[in-house]
C-alpha positions in Angstrom: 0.0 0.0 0.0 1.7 3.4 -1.1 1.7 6.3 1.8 -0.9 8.7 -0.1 -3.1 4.8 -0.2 -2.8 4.6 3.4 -4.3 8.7 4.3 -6.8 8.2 2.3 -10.2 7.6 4.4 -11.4 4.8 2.1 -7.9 3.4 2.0 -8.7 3.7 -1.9 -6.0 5.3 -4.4 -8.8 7.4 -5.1 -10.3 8.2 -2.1 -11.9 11.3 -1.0 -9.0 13.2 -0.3 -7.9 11.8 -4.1 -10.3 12.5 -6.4 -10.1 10.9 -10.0 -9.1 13.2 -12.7 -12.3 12.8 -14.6 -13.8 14.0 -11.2 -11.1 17.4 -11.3 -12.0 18.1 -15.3 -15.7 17.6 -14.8 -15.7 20.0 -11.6 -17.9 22.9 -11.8 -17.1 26.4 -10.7 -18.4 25.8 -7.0 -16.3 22.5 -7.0 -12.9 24.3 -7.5 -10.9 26.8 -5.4 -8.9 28.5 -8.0 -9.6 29.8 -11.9 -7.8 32.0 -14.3 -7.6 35.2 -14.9 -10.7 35.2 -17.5 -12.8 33.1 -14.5 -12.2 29.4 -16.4 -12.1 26.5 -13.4 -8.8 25.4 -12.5 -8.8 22.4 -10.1 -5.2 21.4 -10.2 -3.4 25.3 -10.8 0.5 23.7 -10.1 0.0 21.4 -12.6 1.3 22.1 -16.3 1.3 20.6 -19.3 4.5 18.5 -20.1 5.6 16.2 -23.7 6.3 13.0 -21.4 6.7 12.5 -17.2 10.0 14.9 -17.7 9.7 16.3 -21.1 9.7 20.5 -21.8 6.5 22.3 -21.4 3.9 22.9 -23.9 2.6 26.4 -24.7 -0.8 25.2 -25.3 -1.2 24.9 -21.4 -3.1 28.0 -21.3 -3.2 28.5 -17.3 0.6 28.3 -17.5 0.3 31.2 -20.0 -1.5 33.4 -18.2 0.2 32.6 -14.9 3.6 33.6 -16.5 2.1 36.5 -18.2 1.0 38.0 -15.1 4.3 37.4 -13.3 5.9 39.0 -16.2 3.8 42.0 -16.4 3.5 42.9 -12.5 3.9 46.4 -11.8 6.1 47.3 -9.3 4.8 50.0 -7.7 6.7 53.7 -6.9 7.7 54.7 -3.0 4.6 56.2 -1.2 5.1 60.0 -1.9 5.9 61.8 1.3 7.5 58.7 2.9 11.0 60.2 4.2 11.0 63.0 5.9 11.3 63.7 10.1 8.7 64.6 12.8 8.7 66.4 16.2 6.4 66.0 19.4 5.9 69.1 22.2 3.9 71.4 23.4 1.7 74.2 21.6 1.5 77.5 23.8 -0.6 80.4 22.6 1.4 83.5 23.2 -1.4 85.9 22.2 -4.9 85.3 22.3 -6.8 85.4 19.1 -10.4 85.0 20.4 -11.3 88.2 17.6 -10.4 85.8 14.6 -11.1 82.2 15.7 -13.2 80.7 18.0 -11.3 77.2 18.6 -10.5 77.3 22.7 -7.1 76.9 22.9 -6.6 80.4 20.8 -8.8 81.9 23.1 -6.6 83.0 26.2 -2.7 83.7 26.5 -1.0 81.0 28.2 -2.8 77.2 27.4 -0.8 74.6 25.9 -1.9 71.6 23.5 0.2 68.4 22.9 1.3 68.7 19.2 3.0 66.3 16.6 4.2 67.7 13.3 5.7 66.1 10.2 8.3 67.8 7.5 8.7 65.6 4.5 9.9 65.8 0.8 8.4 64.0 -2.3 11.7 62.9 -3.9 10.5 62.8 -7.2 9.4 59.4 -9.3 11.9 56.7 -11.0 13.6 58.4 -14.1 12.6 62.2 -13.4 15.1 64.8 -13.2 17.3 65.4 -10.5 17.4 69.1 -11.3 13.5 69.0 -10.7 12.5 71.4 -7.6 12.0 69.4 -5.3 8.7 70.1 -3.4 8.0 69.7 0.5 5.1 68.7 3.0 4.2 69.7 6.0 1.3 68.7 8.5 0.7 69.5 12.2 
């Protein structure tokens, strides 16, 4: 008895945890996990196609196509814009009250203080643009 024989629950080589391959290639949508990219079934998707047990692999194994061409034609994204840059933490103290313009409370009377955390960053520019480009800033509070 072979060791895949032996965990199936019927004992079976094709037991439940085995199906037949007519089973896999008559499976229906609901049946299988995985599909391609254009929603086709795909019950076994780490098989390919092969001439022989060892031979090369054939291009008509479409999956395999469209698994490569997706690997091949990933985008690799750019840097998040506004990632570098440095940051502070203190205190906030109104030095002269401004209760005529704004009506926020902590403008309202010389004297409070607010905990405050404020970022400085720069863009940096995409892949490939010009390093003579001005190079513009950010700033939040």
């Amino acid at each position: 008895m072979t060791s895949y024989q032996q965990h199936a629950p019927d004992g079976k080589k094709n037991g439940d945890l085995f199906r037949a391959y007519n089973d896999d290639r008559d499976a229906t949508s609901q049946d299988t996990l995985y599909a391609t990219s254009n929603g086709v079934p795909m019950p076994h998707p780490y098989e390919v196609q092969r001439v022989g047990e060892n031979g090369p692999l054939l291009l008509q194994d479409f999956h395999l196509v469209d698994l490569l061409s997706h690997f091949d034609r990933e985008r690799i994204p750019e840097r998040v814009v506004h990632a570098k840059g440095g940051g502070a933490h203190g205190y906030y103290e109104t030095t002269d009250p401004l209760d005529d313009i704004c009506l926020a409370d902590i403008f309202s009377e010389k004297g409070k203080k607010c905990p405050i955390t404020v970022r400085f960053s720069t863009v940096g520019g995409e892949s490939g643009s010009h390093d003579c480009a001005r190079d513009p800033r950010g700033f939040s509070v």
